[in-house]
Every structure is written in C-alpha cells, then in structure tokens.
C-alpha positions in Angstrom: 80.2 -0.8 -27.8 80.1 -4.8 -28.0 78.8 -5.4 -31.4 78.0 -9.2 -33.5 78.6 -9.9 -36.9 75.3 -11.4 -37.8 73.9 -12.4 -41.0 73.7 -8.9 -42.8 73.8 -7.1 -39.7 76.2 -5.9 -37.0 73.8 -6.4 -33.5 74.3 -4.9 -30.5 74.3 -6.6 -27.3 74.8 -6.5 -23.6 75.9 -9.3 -21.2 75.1 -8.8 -17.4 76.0 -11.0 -15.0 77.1 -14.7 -14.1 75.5 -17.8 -14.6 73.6 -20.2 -16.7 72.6 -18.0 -19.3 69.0 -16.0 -19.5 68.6 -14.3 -23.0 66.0 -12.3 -23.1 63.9 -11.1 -26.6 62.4 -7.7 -26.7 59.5 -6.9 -28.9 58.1 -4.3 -31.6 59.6 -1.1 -31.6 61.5 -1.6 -28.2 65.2 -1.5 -27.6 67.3 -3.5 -24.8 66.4 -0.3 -22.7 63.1 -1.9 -21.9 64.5 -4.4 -19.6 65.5 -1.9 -17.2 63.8 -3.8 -14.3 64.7 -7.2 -15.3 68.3 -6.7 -15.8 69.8 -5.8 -12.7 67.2 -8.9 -10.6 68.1 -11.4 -13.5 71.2 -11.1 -13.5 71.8 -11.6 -9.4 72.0 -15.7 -10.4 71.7 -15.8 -14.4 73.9 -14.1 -17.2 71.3 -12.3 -18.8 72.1 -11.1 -22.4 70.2 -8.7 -24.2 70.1 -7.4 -27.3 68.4 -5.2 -30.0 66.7 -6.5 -32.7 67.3 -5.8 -36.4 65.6 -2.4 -37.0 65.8 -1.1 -33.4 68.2 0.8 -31.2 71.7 0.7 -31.7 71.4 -2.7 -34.1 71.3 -2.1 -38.1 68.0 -1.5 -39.7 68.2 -2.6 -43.3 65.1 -1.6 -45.2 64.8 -4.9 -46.6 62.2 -7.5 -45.7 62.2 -8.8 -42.1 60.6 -11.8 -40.6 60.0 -13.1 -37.2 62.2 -16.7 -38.4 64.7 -14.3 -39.7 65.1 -12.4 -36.6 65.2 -16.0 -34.8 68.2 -16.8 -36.9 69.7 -13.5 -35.9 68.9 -14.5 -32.3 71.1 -17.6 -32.8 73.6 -15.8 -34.6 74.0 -13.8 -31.5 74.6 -17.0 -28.9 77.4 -18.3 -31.6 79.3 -15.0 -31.3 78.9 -15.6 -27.7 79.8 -19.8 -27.4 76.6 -20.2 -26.1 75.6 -23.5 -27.0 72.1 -23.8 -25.0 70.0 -21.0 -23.3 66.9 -20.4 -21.2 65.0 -17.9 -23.8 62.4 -15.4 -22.7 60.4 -13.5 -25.6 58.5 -10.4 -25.1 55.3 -9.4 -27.8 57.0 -9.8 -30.8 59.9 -11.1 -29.1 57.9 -14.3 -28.1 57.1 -14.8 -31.9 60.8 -15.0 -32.5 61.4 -17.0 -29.2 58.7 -19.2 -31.2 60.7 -19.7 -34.6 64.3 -20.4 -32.4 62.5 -22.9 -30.6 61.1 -24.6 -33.5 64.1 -23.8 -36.1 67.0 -24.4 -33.2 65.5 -26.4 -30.3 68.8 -27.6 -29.5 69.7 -24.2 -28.8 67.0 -24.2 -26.1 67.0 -24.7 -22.8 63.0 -23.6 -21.5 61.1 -21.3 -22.8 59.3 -17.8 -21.1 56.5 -16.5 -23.7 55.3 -13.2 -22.0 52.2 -11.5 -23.5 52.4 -13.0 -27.0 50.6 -15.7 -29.3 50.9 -17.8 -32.0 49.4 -15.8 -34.7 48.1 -12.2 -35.2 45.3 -10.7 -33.1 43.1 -8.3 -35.4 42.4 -5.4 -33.2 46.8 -5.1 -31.9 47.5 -5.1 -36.0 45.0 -2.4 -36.5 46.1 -0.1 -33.6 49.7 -0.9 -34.4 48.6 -0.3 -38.0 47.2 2.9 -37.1 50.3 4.1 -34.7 52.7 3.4 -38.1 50.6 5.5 -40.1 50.7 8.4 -38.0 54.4 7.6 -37.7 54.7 7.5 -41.7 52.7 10.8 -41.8 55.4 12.5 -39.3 53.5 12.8 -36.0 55.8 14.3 -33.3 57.6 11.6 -31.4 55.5 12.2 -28.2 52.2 11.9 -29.5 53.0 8.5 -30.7 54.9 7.9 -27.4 51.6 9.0 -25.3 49.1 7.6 -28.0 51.2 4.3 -27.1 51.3 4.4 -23.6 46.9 3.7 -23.7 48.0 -0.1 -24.9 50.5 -0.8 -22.7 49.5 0.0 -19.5 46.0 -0.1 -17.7 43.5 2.2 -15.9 45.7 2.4 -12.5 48.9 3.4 -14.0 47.7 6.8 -15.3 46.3 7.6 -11.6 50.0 8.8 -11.2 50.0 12.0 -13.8 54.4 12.3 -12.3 54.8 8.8 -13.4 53.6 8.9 -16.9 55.1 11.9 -17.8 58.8 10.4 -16.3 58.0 7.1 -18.8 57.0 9.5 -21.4 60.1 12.0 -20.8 62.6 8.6 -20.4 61.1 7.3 -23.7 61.7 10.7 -25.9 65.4 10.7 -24.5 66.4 7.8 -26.0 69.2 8.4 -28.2 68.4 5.7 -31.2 65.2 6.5 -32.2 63.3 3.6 -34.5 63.3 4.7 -37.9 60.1 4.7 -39.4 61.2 2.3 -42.3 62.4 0.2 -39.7 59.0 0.1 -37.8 57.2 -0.9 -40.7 59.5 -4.1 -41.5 59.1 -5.2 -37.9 54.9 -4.5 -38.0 55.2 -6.2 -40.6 56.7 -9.7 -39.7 55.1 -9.3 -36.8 51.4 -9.0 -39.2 52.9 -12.4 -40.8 53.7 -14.8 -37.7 51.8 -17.6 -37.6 53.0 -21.1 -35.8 49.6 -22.8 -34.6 50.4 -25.7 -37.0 54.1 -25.8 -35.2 54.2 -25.0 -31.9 52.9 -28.4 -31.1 56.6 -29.5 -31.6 57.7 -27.5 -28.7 59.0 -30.1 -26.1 61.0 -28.0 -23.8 59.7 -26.7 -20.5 57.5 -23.7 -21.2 55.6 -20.8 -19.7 53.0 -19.0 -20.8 53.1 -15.3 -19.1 50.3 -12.8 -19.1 48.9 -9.6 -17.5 44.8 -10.3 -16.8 44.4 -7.1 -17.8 46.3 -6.9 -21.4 44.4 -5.6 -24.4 46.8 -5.7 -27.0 47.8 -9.4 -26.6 44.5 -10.4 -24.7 44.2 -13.7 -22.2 42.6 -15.7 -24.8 45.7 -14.9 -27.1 48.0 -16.9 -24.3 45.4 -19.8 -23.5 45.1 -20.7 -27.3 49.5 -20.6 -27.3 49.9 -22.5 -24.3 46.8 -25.1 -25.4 49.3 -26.0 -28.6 52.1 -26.5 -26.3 52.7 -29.8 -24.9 52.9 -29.3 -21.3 53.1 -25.7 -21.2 52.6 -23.8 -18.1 50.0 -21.0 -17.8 50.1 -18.0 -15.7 48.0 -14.5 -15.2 49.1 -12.2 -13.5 46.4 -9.7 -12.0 46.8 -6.1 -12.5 49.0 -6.5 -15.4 48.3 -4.6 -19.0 50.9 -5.6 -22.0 53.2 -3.5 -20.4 53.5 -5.3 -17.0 57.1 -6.3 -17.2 57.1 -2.3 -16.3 54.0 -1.8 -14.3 53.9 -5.0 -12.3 57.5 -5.5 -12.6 58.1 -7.5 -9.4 55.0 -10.2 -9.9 56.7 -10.4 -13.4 60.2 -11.3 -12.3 59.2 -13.2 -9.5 56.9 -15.5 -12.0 59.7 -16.2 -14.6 62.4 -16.3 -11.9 60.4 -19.5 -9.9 59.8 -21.2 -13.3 63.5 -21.2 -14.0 64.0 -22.4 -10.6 61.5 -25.3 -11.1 62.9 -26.3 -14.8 66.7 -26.1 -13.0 65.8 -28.6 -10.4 64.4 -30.6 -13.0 
C-alpha cells in the first residue's frame, strides 16, 4: 500500500498511468474511490495520481485542526515524495479550495488549473446542509441514511428515475472499507466553512478552467461565475444536465471537458 511521509501524516496515494502528470484533488468526505470514472480515461495519455486527503480513506486523520492551505501543503508534500516538480492540478468541491491555496501558496508547482464545482468562499445554504448531514453523523445516524440523505445533493431529478442505479451507488458507497470518521468529517466541514480566497485568486496566472454542472445546488452556477470572474483569464464552462455530482452522473461530458482543456493548455 504506497504510502508518503507528509507533514504529520502518512498519505495514501495511487499513480495510474504514463505521462505528463494529472493530479487530481477530491473533496469533503470523499476518498480516491470517487474517481472511478476518471481514472482509467485520464490515465490513457496522463499519469494521473490520486490521493486521499488528511481525514479520509486510507490517509491519517488526526483530530487536530485542518485547513484547506494545510491540506494544499499536504498536496505538495505528496508531488515531492513523488519528484514531481510541476503538475496539471484538478480540484473537486473542497478539493478545488485546496487546488486554490497550492496555486497561490506553490504556483510554481502548477502547471493549469481544473476547478470543478467549487468557489472561492462558502455558500450558506451547502454549509448548512453539510452542517446538518454532520450533526446527524455526530448523533450516530446509520451510515445509509446519511449515504441516501446525501445522494439528494449530489445528483439531480433524472438520476433517481433509475431506482437499480441508486441503490448500486448507495450499496458501493456502504462497502467501502475506510469509513470517514466522524471527527474526521468535522475537521474537513470545517476548513472547508473557513476558505475564503476572493482577495487572492486574482493572482492566479496559470491557464484555468472553471467546471460546472447547470444543474448543481450545492455549489450553484453563480458560485463558479464569481470564481472564474477573479481569475485572470479563466475559462468558464456548464455542463447541462450535471448536479454537483456530475463527475459520476455525466461522467463522459465531464472528462471530455477537462481532457480538451488540457489539450488546448499543451499546445500552448
């Protein structure tokens, strides 16, 4: 099991694939597992590392404070234990906050930017429903409630037409062998609650895009248009018939949008 030495932590990571590298950021709550349908079609031209974040799968959760810049230094950490001097980074949710701070804190590190269904400070009504899910967490709701109650966020109207297909995502979910501890949730909420770069991210100079579902409610539109307006030159797309969880639901529009935008930044 390929471990890193990181800070206070021992992270675990995957590398799949050949390639200028592709590292890819997950967000709140979610392991490396989540990546299931990026993985194998990233990795046909990029070496695509993944990882788990501090407080999630099979990575160390201290119950200490976390913040999205910590995690960020974890995240280049990660690409010195692996000689990685430059990288095309994409962040997810909470993984675009960090993919945020490494850009700012370590743009050298950076080769372009991906910022999928994130912002560039905390939206009101995603901290109160996440809010709301750790509580029921904290007050030990079975592990499929929360996993169902979740599932009404992430994906839209059209994905629970197909009753088979939400139970196999709810089935896959509970038989994941690293559950999040609950402590660990709450340090990640958290950080998450704290991000705030709108005074930064106007430092940003590497290519970026801005990556959305039309149909997200966690992370709405608006969320993405205000993050790629403080972005010099950023790139803005919306994907129709995406919720936040389009990287699943709409997973070829998804990889097809960040694969042409590498392609575009590699010519130049």
């Amino acid at each position: 099991m390929p471990t890193a030495k990181v800070d206070d932590i021992n992270m675990y990571y995957e590398v799949h694939g050949e390639g200028e590298p592709l590292l890819l950021i997950m967000g709140l709550g979610s392991d490396l597992t989540s990546w299931i349908f990026q993985i194998q079609e990233f990795s046909k031209k990029y070496r695509v590392i993944v990882f788990d974040n501090r407080g999630v799968g099979r990575s160390d959760a201290p119950d200490t404070p976390y913040s999205t810049e910590l995690m960020a230094d974890d995240t280049a950490g990660l690409l010195d234990t692996l000689g990685i001097k430059r990288a095309h980074i994409l962040g997810l949710s909470m993984g675009g906050f960090i993919a945020q701070e490494l850009a700012l804190k370590y743009p050298q590190r950076v080769k372009s930017l991906i910022l999928a269904t994130t912002a560039a400070r905390p939206y009101s009504w995603a901290t109160h429903v996440l809010g709301t899910t750790l509580r029921l967490n904290q007050e030990g709701v079975n592990r499929e409630t929360l996993i169902t109650l979740r599932l009404s966020w992430l994906f839209t109207n059209k994905f629970f037409d197909n009753p088979e297909l939400v139970r196999t995502v709810i089935d896959t979910l509970l038989a994941n062998p690293y559950p999040q501890p609950v402590h660990a949730y709450a340090r990640q909420f958290a950080a998450a609650t704290e991000h705030d770069t709108r005074d930064r991210i106007g430092k940003i100079t590497v290519p970026t895009l801005v990556l959305i579902g039309k149909e997200d409610i966690l992370l709405p539109v608006k969320m993405s248009e205000e993050l790629a307006a403080g972005i010099p030159n950023a790139e803005l797309v919306v994907l129709e018939g995406g919720g936040h969880g389009f990287l699943v639901e709409t997973a070829g529009k998804f990889n097809q949008a960040v694969l042409d935008f590498l392609e575009k930044v590699e010519k130049g």
